[in-house]
mmCIF file of the N, C-alpha and C atoms, coordinates in Angstrom:
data_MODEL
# 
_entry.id   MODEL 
# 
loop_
_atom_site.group_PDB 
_atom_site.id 
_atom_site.type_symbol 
_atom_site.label_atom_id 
_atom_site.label_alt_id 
_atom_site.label_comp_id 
_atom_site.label_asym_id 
_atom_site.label_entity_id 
_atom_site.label_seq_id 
_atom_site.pdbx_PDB_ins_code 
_atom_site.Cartn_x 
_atom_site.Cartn_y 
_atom_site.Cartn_z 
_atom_site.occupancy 
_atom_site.B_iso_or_equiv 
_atom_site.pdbx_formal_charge 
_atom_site.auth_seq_id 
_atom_site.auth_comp_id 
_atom_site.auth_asym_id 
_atom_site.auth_atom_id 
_atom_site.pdbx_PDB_model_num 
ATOM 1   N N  . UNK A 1 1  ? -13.605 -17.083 5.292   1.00 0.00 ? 1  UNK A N  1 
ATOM 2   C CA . UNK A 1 1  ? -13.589 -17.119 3.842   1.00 0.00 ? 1  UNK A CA 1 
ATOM 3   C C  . UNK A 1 1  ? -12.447 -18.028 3.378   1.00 0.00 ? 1  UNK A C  1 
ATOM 4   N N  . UNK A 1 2  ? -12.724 -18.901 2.436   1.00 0.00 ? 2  UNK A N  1 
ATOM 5   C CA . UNK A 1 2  ? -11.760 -20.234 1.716   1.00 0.00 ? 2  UNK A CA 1 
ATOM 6   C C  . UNK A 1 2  ? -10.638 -19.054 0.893   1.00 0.00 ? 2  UNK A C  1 
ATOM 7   N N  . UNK A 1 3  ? -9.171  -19.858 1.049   1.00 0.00 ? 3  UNK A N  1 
ATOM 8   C CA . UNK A 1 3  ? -8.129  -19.513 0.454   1.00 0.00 ? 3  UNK A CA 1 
ATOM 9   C C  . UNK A 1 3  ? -8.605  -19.374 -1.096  1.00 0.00 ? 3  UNK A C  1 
ATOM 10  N N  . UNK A 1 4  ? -8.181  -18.316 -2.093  1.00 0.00 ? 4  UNK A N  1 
ATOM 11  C CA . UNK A 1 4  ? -8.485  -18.348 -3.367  1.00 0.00 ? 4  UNK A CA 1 
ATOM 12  C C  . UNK A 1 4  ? -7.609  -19.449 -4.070  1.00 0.00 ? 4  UNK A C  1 
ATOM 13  N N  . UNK A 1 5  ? -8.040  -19.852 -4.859  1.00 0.00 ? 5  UNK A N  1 
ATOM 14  C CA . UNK A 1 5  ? -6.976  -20.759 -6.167  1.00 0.00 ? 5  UNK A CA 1 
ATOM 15  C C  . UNK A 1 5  ? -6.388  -20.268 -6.970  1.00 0.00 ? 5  UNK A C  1 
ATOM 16  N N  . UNK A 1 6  ? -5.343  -20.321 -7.140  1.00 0.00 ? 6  UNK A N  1 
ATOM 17  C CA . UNK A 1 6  ? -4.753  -19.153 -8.665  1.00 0.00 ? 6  UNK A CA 1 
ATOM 18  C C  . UNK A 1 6  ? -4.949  -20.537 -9.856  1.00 0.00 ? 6  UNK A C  1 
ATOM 19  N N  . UNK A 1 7  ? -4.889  -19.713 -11.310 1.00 0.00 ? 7  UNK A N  1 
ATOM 20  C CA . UNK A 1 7  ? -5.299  -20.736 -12.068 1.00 0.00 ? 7  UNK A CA 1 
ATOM 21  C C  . UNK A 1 7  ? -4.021  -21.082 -12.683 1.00 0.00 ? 7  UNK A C  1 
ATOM 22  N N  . UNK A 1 8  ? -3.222  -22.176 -12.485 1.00 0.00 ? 8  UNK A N  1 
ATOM 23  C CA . UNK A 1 8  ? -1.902  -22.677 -12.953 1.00 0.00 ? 8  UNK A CA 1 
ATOM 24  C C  . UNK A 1 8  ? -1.512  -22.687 -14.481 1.00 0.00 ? 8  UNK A C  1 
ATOM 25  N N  . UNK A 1 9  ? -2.643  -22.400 -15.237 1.00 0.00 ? 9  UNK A N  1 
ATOM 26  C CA . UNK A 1 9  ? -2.170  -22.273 -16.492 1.00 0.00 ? 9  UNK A CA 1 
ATOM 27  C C  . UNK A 1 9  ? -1.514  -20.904 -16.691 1.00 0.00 ? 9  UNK A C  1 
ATOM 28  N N  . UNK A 1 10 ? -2.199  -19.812 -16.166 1.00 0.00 ? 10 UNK A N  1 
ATOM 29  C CA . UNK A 1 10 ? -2.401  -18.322 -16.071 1.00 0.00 ? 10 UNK A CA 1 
ATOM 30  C C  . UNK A 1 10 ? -0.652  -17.876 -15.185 1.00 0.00 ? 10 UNK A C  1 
ATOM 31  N N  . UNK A 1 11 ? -0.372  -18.845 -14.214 1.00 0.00 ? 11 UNK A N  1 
ATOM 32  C CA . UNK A 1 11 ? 0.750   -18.686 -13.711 1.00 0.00 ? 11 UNK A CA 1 
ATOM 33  C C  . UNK A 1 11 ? 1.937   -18.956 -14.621 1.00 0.00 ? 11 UNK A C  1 
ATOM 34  N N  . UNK A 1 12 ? 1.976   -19.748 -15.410 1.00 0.00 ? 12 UNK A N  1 
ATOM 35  C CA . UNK A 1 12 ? 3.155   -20.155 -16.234 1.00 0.00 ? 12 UNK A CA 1 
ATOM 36  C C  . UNK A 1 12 ? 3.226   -18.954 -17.803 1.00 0.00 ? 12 UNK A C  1 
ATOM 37  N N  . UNK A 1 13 ? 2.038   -18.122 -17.695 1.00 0.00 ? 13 UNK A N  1 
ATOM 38  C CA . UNK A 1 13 ? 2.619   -17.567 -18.786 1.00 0.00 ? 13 UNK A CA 1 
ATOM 39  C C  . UNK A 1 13 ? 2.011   -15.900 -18.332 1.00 0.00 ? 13 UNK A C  1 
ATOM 40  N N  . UNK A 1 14 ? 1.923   -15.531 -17.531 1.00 0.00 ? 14 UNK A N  1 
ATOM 41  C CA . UNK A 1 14 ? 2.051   -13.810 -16.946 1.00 0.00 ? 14 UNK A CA 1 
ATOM 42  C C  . UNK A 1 14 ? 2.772   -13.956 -15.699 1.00 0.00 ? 14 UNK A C  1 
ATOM 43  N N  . UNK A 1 15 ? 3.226   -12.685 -15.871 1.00 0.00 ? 15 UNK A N  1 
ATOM 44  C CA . UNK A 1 15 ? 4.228   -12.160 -14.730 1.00 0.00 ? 15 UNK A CA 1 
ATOM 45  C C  . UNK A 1 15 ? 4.065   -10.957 -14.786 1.00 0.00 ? 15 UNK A C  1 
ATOM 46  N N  . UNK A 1 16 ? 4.512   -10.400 -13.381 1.00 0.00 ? 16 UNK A N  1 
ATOM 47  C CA . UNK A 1 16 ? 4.229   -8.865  -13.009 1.00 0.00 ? 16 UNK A CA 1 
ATOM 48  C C  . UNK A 1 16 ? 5.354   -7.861  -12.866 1.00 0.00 ? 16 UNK A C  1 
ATOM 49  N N  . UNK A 1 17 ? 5.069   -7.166  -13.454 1.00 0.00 ? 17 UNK A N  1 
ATOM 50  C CA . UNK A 1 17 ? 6.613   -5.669  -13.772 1.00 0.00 ? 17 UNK A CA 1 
ATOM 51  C C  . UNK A 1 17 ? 6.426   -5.338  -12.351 1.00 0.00 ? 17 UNK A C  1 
ATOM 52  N N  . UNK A 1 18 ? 7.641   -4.677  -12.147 1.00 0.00 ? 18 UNK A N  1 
ATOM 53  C CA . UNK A 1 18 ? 8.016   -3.786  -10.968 1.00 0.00 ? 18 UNK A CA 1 
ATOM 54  C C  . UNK A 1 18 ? 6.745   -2.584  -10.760 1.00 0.00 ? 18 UNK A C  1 
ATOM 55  N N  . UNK A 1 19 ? 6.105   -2.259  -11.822 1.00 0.00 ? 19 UNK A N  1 
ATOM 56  C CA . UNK A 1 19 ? 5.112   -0.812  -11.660 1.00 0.00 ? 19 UNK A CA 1 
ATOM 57  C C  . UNK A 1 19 ? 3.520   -1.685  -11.512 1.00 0.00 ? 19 UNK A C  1 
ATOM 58  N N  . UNK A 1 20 ? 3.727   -3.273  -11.506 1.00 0.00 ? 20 UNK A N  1 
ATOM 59  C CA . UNK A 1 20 ? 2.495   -3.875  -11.849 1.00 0.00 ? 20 UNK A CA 1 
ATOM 60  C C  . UNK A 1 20 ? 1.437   -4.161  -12.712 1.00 0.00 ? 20 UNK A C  1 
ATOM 61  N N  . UNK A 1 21 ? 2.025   -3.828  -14.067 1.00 0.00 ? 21 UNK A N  1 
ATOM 62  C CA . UNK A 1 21 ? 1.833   -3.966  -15.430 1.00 0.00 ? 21 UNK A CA 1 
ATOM 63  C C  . UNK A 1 21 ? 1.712   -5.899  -15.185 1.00 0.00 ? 21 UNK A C  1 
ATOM 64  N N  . UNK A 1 22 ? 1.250   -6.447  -16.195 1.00 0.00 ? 22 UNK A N  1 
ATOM 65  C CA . UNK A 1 22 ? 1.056   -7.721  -16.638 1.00 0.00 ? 22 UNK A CA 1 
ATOM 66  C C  . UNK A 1 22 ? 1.603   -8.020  -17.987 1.00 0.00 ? 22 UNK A C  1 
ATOM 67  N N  . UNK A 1 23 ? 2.763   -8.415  -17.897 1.00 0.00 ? 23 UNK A N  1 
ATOM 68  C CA . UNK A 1 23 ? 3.738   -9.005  -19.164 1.00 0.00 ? 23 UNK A CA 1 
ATOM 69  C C  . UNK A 1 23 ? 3.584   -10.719 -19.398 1.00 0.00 ? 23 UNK A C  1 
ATOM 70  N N  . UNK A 1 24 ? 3.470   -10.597 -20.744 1.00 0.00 ? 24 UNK A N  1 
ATOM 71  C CA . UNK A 1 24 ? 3.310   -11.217 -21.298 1.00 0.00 ? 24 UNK A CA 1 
ATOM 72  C C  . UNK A 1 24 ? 4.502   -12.321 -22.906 1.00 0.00 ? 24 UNK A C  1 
ATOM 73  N N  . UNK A 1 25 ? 4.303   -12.911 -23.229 1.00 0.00 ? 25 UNK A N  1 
ATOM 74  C CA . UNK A 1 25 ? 4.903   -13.100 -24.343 1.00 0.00 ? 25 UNK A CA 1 
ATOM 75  C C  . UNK A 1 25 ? 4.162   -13.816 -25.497 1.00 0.00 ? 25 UNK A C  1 
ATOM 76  N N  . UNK A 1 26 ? 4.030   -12.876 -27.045 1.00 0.00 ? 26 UNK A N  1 
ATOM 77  C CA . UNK A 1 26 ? 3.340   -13.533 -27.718 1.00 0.00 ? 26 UNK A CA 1 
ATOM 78  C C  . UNK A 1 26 ? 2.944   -14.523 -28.367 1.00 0.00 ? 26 UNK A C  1 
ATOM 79  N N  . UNK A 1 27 ? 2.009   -15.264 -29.090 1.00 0.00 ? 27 UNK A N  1 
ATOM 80  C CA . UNK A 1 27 ? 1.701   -16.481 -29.245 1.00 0.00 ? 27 UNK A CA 1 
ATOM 81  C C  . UNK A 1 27 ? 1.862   -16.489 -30.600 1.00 0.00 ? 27 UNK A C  1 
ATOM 82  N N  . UNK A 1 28 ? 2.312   -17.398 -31.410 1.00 0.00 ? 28 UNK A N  1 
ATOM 83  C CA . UNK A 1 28 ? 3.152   -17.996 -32.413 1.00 0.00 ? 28 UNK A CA 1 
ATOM 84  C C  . UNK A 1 28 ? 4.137   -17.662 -33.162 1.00 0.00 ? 28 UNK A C  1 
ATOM 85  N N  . UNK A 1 29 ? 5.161   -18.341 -32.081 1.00 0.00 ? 29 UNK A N  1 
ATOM 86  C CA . UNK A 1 29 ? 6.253   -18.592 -32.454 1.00 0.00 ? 29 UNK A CA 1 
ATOM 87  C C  . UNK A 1 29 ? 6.994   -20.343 -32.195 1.00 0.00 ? 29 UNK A C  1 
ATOM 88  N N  . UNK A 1 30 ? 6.353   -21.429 -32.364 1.00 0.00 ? 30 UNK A N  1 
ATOM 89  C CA . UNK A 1 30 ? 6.532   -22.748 -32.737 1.00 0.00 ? 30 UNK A CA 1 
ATOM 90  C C  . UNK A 1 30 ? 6.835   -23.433 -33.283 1.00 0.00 ? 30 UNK A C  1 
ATOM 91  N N  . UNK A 1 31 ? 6.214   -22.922 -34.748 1.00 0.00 ? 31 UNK A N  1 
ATOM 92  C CA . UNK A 1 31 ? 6.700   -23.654 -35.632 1.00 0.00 ? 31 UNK A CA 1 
ATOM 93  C C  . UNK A 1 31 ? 5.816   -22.527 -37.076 1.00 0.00 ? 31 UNK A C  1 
ATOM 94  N N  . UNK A 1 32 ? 6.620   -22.959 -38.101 1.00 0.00 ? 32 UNK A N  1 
ATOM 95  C CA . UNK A 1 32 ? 5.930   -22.394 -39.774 1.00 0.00 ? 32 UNK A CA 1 
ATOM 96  C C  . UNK A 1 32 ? 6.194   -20.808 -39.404 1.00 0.00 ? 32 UNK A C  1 
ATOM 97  N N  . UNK A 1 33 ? 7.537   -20.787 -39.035 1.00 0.00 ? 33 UNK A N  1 
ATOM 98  C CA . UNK A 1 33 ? 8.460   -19.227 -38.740 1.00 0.00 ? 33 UNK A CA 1 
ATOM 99  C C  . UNK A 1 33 ? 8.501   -19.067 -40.283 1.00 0.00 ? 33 UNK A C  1 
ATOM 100 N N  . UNK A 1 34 ? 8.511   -19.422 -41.540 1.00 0.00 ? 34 UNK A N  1 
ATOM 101 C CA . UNK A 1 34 ? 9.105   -19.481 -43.144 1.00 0.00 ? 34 UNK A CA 1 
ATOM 102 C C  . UNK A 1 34 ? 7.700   -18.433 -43.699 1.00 0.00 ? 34 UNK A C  1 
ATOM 103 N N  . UNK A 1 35 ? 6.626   -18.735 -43.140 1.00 0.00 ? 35 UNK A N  1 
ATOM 104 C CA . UNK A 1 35 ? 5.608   -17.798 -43.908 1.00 0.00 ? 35 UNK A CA 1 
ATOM 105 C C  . UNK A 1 35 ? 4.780   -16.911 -43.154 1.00 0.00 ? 35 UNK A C  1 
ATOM 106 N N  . UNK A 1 36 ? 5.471   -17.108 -42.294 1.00 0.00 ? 36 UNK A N  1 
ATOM 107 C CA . UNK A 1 36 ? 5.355   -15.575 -41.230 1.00 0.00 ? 36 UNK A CA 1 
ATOM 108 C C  . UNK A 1 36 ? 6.307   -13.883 -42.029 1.00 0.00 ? 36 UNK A C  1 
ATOM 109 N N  . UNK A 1 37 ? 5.890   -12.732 -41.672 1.00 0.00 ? 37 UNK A N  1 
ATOM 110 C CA . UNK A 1 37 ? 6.882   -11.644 -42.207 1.00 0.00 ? 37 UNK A CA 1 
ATOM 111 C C  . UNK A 1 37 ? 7.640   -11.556 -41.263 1.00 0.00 ? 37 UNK A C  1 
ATOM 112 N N  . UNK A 1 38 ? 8.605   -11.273 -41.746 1.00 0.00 ? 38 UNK A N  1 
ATOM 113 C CA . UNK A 1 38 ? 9.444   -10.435 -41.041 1.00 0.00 ? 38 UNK A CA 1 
ATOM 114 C C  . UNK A 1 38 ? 9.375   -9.571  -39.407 1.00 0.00 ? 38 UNK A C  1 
ATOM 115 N N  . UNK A 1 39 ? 8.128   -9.049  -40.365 1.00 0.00 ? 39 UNK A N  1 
ATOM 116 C CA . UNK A 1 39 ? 7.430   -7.794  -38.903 1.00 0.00 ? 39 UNK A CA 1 
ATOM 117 C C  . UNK A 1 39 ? 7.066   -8.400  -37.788 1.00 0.00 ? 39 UNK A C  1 
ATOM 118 N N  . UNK A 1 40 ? 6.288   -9.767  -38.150 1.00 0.00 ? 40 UNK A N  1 
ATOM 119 C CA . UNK A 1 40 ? 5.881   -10.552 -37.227 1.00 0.00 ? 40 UNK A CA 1 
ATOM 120 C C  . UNK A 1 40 ? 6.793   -10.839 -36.376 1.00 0.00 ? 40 UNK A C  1 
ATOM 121 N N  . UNK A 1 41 ? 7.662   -11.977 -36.999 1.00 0.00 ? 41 UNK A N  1 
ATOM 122 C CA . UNK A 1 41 ? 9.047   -12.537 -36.188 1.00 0.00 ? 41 UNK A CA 1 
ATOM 123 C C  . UNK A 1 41 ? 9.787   -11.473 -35.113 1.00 0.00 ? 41 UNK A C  1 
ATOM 124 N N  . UNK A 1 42 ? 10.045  -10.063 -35.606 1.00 0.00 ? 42 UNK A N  1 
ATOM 125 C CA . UNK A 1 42 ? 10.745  -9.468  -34.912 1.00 0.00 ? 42 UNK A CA 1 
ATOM 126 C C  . UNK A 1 42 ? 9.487   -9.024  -33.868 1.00 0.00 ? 42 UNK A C  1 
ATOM 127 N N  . UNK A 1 43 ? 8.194   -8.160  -33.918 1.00 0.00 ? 43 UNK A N  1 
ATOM 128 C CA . UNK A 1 43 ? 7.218   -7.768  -33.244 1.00 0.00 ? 43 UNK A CA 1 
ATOM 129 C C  . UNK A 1 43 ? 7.346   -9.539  -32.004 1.00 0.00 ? 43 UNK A C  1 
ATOM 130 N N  . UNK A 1 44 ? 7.341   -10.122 -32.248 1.00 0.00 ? 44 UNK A N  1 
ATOM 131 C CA . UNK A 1 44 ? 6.593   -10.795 -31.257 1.00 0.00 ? 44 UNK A CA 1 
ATOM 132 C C  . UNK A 1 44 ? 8.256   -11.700 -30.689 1.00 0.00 ? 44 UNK A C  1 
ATOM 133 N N  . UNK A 1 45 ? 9.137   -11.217 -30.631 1.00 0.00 ? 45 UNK A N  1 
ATOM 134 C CA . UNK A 1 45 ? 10.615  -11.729 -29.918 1.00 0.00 ? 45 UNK A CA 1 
ATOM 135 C C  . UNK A 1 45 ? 10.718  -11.333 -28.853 1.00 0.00 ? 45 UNK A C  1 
ATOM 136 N N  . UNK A 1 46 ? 9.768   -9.893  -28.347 1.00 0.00 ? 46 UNK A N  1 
ATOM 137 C CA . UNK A 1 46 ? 10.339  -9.199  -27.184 1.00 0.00 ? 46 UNK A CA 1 
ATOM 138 C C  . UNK A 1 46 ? 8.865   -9.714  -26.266 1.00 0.00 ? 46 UNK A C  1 
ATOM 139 N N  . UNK A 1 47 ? 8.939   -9.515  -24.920 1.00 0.00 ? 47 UNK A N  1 
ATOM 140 C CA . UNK A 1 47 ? 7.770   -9.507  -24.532 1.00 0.00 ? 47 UNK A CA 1 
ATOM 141 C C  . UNK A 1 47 ? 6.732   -8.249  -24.613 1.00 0.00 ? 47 UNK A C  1 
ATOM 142 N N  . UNK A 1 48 ? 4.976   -8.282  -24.368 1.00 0.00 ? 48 UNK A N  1 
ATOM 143 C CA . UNK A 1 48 ? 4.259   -7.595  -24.221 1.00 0.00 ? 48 UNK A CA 1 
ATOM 144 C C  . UNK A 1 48 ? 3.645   -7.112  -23.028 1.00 0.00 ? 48 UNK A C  1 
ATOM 145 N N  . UNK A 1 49 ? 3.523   -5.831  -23.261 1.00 0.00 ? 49 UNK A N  1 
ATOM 146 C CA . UNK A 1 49 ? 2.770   -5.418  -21.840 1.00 0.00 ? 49 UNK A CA 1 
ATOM 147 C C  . UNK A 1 49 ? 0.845   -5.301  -22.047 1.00 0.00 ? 49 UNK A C  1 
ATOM 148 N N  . UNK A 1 50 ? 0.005   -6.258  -21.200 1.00 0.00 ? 50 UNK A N  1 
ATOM 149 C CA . UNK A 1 50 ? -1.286  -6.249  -21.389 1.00 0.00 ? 50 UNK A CA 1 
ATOM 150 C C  . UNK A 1 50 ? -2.168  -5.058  -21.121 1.00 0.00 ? 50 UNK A C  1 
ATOM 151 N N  . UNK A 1 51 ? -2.728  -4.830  -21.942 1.00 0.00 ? 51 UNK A N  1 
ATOM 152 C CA . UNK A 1 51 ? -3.993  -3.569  -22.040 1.00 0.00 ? 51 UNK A CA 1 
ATOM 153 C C  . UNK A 1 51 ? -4.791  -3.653  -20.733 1.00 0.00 ? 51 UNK A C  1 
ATOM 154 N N  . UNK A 1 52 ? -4.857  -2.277  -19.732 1.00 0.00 ? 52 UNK A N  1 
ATOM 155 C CA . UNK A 1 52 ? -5.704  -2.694  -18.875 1.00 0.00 ? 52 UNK A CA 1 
ATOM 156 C C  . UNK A 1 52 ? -7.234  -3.467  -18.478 1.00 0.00 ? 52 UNK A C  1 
ATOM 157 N N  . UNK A 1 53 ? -7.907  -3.117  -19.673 1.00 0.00 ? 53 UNK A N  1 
ATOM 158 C CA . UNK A 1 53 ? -8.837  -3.865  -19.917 1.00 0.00 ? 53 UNK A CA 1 
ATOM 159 C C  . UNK A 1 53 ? -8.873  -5.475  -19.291 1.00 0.00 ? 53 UNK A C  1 
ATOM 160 N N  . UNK A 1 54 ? -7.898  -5.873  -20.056 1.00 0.00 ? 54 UNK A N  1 
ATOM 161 C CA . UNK A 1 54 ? -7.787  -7.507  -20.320 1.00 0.00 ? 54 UNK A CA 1 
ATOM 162 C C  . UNK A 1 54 ? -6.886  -7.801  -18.755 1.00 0.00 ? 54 UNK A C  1 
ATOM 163 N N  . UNK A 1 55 ? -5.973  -7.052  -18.448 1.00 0.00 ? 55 UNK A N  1 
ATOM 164 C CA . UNK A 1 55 ? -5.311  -7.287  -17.040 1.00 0.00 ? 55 UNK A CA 1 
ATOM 165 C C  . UNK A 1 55 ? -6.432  -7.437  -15.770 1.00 0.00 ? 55 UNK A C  1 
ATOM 166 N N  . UNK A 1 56 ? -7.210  -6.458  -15.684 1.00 0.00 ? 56 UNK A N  1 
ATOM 167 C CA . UNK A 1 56 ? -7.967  -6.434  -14.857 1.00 0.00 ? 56 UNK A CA 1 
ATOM 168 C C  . UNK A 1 56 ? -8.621  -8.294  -14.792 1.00 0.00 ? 56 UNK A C  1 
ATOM 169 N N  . UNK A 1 57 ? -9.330  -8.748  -15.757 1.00 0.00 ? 57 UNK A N  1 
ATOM 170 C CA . UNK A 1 57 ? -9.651  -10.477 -15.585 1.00 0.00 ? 57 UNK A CA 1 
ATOM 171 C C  . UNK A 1 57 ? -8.249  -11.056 -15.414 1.00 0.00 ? 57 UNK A C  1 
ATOM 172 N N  . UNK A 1 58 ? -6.901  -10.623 -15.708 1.00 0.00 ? 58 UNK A N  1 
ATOM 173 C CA . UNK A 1 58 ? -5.844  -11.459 -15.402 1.00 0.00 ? 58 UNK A CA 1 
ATOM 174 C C  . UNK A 1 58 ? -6.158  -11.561 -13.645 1.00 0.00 ? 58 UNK A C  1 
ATOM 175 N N  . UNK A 1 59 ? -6.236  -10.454 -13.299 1.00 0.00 ? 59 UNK A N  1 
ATOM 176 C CA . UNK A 1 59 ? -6.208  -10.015 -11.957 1.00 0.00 ? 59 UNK A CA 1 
ATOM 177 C C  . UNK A 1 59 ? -6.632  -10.825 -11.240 1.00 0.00 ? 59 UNK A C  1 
ATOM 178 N N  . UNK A 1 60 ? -8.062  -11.467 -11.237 1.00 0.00 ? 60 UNK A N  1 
ATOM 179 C CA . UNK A 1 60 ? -9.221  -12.456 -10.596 1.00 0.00 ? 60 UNK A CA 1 
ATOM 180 C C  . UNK A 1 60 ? -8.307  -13.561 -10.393 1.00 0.00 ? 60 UNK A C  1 
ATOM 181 N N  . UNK A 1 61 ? -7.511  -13.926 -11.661 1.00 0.00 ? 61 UNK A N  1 
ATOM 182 C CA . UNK A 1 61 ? -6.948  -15.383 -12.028 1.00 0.00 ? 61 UNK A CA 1 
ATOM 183 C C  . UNK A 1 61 ? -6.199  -15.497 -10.821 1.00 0.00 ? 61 UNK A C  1 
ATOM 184 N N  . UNK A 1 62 ? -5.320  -14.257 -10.748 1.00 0.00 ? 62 UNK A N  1 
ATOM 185 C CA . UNK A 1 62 ? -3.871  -14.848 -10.265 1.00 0.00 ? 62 UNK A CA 1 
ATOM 186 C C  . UNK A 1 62 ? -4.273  -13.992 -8.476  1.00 0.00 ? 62 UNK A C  1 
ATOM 187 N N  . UNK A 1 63 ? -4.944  -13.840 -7.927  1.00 0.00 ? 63 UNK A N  1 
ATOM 188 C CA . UNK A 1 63 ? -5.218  -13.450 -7.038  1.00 0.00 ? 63 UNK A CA 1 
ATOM 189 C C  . UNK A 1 63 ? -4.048  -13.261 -6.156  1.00 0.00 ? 63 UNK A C  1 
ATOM 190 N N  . UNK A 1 64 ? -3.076  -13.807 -5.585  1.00 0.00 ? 64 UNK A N  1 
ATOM 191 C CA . UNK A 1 64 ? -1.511  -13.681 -5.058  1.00 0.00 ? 64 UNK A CA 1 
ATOM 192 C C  . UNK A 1 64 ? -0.834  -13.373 -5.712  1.00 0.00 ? 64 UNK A C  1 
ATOM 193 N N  . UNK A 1 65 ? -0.327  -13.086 -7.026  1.00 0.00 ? 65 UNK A N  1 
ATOM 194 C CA . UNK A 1 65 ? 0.478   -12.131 -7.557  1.00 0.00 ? 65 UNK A CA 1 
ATOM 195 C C  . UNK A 1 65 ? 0.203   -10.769 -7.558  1.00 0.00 ? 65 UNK A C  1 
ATOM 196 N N  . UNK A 1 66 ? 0.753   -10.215 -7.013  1.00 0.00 ? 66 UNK A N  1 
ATOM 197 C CA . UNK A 1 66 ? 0.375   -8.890  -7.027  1.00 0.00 ? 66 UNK A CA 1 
ATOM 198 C C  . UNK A 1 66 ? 1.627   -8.206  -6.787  1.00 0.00 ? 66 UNK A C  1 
# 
């Protein structure tokens, strides 16, 4: 059986917790921070941990992270 491919986009933006959770960090924060709230700015500074649902297809991607 052929070595799997991990998908290099998928590598540069998940990483795996010590318990094997799939962390994440959220998406827009770039640019037009002025008409964003508040809630937003602070909600999305820290990283996220992914819903199993959606981890499980992370899973396929990154086949060697584990």
């Amino acid at each position: 059986m052929p070595k799997l491919k991990t998908k290099s986009s998928l590598k540069k933006r998940f990483s795996r917790t010590g318990t094997g959770k799939i962390k994440f960090k959220p998406a827009g924060k770039r640019h037009g921070m002025s008409k964003r709230s508040n809630k937003f700015i602070r909600n999305t500074k820290r990283s996220a941990i992914m819903v199993p649902g959606d981890a499980s297809l992370i899973d396929h991607m990154l086949p060697y992270n584990k």
